[in-house]
Every structure is written in structure tokens, then in C-alpha cells.
N, C-alpha and C positions, 0 to 999 in steps of 0.2 A: 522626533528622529525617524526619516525613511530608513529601514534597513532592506538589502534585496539578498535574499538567500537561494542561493545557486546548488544545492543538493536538491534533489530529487527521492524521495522512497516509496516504493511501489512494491507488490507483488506479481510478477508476471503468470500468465498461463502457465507455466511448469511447476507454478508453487513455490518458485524461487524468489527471496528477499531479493532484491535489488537495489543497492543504492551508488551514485553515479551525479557528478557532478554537472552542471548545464550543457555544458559546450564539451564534455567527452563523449567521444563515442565507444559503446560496447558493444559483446560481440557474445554471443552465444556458441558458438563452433569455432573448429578448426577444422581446416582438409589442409592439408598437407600433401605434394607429387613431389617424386624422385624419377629421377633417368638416368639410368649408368649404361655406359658402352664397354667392348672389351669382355663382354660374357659369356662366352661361348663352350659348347662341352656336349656332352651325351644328354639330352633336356627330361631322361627319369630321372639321374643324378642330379643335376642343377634344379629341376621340380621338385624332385622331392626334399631338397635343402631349402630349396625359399618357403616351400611351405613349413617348415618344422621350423622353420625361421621364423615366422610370420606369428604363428602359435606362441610361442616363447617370450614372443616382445608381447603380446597382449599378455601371457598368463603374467609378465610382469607389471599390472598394472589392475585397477578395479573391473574394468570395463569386462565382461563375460562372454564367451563365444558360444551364439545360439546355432549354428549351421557350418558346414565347412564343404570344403571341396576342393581339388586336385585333377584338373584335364591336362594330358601329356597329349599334346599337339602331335602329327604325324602321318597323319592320314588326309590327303587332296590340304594340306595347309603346308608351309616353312616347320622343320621344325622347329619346337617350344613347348609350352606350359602357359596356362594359364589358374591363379588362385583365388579364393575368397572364402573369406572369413565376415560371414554375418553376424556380427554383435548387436546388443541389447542395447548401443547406444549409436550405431551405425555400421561403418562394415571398412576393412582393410583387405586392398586387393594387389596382383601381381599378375603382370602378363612378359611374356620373353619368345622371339623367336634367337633360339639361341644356336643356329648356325654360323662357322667363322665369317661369313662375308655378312651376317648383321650384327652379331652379339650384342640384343638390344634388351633391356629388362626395366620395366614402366610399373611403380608400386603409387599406390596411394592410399593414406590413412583417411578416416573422416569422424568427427566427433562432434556432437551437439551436449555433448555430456561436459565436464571439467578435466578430463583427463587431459593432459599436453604431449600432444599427436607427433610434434615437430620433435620431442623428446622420445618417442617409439620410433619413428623413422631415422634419428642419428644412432639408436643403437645398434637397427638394422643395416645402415650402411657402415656401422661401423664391424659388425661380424661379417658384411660381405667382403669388406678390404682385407680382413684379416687372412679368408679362406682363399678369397680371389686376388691377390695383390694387383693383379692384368687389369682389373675393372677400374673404369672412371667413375662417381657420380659429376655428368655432364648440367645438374639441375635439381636442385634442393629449395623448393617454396610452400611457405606456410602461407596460405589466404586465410584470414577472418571470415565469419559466416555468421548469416543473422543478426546484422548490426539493430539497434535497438537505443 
């Protein structure tokens, strides 16, 4: 009797068990981008909301924040803001020039870890509608990373 067995078990470089059928593909990451329009205001106020935004959805979750930071655009730039939050398993960022003729606000998650990025970014946009009802998210995609 030929039998052909289509599971695969391995251990990858991260120390991670892996096991995965022949013709599936896996994926080690997520990034996750968002773009919302409609965001416009005083950009220390809106800055310093996405960033304590941004904080919030990570401390909800494993993933730990090694670095931070907070530039309030204003000087030879549009006003805005731009943030980042470097983590111990990659990093979540936020850029806006948030005067009324752009009101433009461009976040992105990224993980190589297991945490579910696309899950911190719907919370995020979901406390920005709440605050900002005006705001659109014009673009919500999760891409795979690391397939394997």
C-alpha cells in the first residue's frame, strides 16, 4: 500500500513548531495600513490623541513597547503629527497632515510575532469614528508576510 502524507513538521529559525499541510501557505506576519480622510483639527490635539491611541491598542495585547515618540509637524512642513511606537516584535506608526484642505491620517501596524494586527487596527479605527464621526477609513488591508 503507497500512502503519500501531505503534513509537513518542522522547526523553524524562531524556534517555532510548525506544522502545515503541503499545498498551504503560511505566513509568519502581518502589516496591516489604514487611511482615513476627513481628519482635520489643531494637530497637538489630534497628535496627541493618536498617539495615546496608539499606546492603548498595544498595551491591549502581548506585544511590549520598546521606544516611543510623538513630532507635532509645524515648522517649514503642512501641519500634522507624525508617531511611532517600536515594539519588541516590530513597530506601529501614524502620520497626518491634518489641515482642512488634507485631513489625511496613514497608520500602520506590523508584526512578525502572533498577535492579530488587523484586530489592533479595527479597534483603532474604531475609537477614531467614535471621537471623529467626520473621519472616513478610505483603506483597511491586512497583507501576510513571510510566507514559508
Amino acid at each position: 500500500m503507497n500512502l503519500k502524507i501531505n503534513i509537513f513538521s518542522y522547526i523553524n529559525k524562531m524556534g517555532n513548531y510548525l506544522t502545515t499541510h503541503k499545498d498551504e501557505v503560511r505566513y509568519k506576519g502581518n502589516h496591516v495600513f489604514a487611511d482615513f480622510t476627513g481628519f482635520h483639527g489643531d494637530e497637538y490635539v489630534l497628535g496627541k490623541f493618536v498617539y495615546e491611541l496608539m499606546i492603548k491598542a498595544i498595551e491591549r495585547t502581548d506585544m511590549k513597547i520598546v521606544h516611543k515618540h510623538l513630532e507635532i509637524l509645524n515648522v517649514d512642513t503642512p501641519p500634522g503629527f507624525t508617531a511611532f511606537l517600536q515594539l519588541d516584535s516590530s513597530h506601529i506608526s501614524s502620520h497626518s497632515y491634518t489641515e482642512k484642505s488634507q485631513g489625511l491620517l496613514a497608520l500602520d501596524c506590523f508584526t512578525c510575532g502572533p498577535t492579530d494586527t488587523l484586530s489592533v487596527m479595527n479597534y483603532i479605527k474604531d475609537e477614531l469614528i467614535k471621537e471623529f464621526p467626520e473621519i472616513q477609513c478610505t483603506y483597511l488591508q491586512n497583507h501576510k508576510r513571510f510566507n514559508f
